[in-house]
Residue, then its C-alpha position, 0 to 999 in steps of 0.5 A: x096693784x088692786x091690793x095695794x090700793x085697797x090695803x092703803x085704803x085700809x091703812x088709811x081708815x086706821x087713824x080716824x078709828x084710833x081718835x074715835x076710840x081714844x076720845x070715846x076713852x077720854x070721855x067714859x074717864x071723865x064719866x066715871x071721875x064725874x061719877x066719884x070712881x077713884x083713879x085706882x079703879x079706872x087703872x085696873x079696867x086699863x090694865x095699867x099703873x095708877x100713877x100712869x093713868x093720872x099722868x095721861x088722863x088728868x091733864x085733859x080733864x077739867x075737874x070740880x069739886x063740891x065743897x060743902x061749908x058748916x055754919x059757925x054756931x058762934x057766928x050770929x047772924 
């Protein structure tokens, strides 16, 4: 019954580790969406479709963009 105990024990080790590994995952994402990397690139390192990696990785991430705005020449201060 030793091993028994000891292989549940084992299986019970394997979720914890499998949500650590998808939240180190999701951040490393948002790392390299923060850092401008487009979703093709990451899809490739997954070794997965594009259209796939955005539909999981998107809806978690909360994203911003930069926009810039040019002066109006013909607007006077």
């Amino acid at each position: 019954m030793a091993d028994r105990d000891a292989l549940l024990a084992q299986l019970a080790t394997i979720r914890p580790r499998r949500q650590a590994i998808d939240t180190e995952e999701l951040q490393l994402v948002a790392d390299l969406r923060a850092a401008a990397c487009p979703w093709k690139f990451i899809a490739q390192a997954l070794g997965r479709e594009t259209p796939n990696v955005i539909a999981t990785f998107k809806p978690k991430l909360e994203e911003t963009r930069t926009v810039r705005v040019r002066p109006n020449p013909e607007e006077k201060p």
